[in-house]
Structures are given as C-alpha cells and as structure tokens.
C-alpha positions as CSV (number, residue, x, y, z in Angstrom):
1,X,20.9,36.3,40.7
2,X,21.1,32.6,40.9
3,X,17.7,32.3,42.1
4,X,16.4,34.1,38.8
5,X,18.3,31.7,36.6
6,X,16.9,28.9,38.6
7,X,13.4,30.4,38.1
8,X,14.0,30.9,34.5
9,X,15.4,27.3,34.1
10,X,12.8,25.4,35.7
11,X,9.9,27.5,33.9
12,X,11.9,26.7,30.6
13,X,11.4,23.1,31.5
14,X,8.3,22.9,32.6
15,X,7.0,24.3,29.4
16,X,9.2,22.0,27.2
17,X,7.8,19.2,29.2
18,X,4.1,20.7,28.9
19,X,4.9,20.8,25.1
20,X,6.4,16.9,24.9
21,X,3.4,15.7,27.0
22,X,0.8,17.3,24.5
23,X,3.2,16.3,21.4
24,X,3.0,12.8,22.7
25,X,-0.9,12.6,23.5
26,X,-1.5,13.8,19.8
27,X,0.7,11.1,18.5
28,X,-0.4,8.4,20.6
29,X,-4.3,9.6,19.4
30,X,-3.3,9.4,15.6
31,X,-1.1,6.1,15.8
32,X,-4.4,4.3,17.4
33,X,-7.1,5.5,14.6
34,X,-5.9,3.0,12.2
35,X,-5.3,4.5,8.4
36,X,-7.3,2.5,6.0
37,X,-8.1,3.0,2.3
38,X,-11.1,3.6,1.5
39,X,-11.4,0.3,-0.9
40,X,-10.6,-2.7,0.4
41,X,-7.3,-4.1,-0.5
42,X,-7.2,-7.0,-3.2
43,X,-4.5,-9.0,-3.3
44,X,-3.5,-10.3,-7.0
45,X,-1.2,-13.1,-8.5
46,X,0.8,-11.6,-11.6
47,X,2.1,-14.2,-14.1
48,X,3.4,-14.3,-17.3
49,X,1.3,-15.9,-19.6
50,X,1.6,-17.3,-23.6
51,X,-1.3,-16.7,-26.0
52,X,-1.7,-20.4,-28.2
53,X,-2.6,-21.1,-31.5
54,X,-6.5,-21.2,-30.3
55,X,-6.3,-17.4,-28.7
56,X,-6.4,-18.4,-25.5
57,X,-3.9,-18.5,-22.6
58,X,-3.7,-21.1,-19.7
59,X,-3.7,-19.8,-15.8
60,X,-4.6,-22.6,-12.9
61,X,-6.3,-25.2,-15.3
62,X,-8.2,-22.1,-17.2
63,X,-8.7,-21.1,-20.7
64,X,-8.9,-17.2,-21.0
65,X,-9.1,-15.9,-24.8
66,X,-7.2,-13.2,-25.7
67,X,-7.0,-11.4,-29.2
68,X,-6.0,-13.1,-32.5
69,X,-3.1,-11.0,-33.0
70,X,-1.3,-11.9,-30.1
71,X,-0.9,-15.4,-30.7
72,X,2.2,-16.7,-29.9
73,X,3.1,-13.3,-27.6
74,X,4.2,-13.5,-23.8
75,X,1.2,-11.1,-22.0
76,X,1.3,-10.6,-18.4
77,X,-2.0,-11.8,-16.2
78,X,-3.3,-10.3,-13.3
79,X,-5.4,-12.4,-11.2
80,X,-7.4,-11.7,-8.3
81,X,-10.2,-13.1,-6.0
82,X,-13.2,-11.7,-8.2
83,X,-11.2,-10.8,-12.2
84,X,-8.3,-12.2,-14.4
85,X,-7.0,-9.1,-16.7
86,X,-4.3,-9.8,-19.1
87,X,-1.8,-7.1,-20.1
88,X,0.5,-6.3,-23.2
89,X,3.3,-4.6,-23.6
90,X,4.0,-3.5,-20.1
C-alpha cells in the first residue's frame, strides 16, 4: 500500500515540477522581449506660465503669444524636445 502512495506522490511531483519548469520558461521568454510603445517616449517640462500685457508668455528666454483674453492669467506650458503647448484651465 505504501508503495502505491509513494508512486502516486512522486508522479504528483514530477508533474508539478514539469508544470513550474514550463511556467518558468514562458516567463523568462516574455520578461526578455522588452515591452515598448509603439511611439517613442517624449519627455516634457510642465511649468506654470503668466500671459503679459503684450500676449505673450516667457519660458527659457522665449516669447510664446498666447490669446488676448488671457492676459494677465496663470496657463500651464508643456514643453518638449520638438513643441511648446500652453494650456488653460486644467
């Protein structure tokens, strides 16, 4: 009787390690096929930005107009390598 348990047991573990091995060869192959975006990634500078009297607001030595009625309102900027956006009421 003992000998069928013993059968029983180490089948049971062989398959369970069968099933851990294979578990571990299809994470290993997902982890090393890198997930990238399909665009690249852009990183961007976010500020908060003042409109003057002349419609334009100041980032890094620039002028950058903006409309006539925000003059004197607080608008957020969004720089990056290639744009500057500017953003109201967020």
């Amino acid at each position: 009787m003992s000998t069928d348990f013993e059968a029983w047991q180490k089948t049971s573990i062989e398959i369970w390690l069968g099933t851990l091995v294979r578990l571990w060869k299809i994470i290993r192959a997902s982890s090393s096929q890198e997930m990238r975006p399909d665009v690249p990634v852009q990183i961007a500078t976010w500020t908060r930005v003042k409109v003057h009297g002349n419609c334009h607001v100041q980032f890094e030595k620039a002028y950058y107009s903006a409309p006539f009625r925000l003059v004197h309102q607080e608008l957020f900027l969004k720089a990056t390598d290639t744009s500057v956006k500017r953003y109201y009421d967020l």
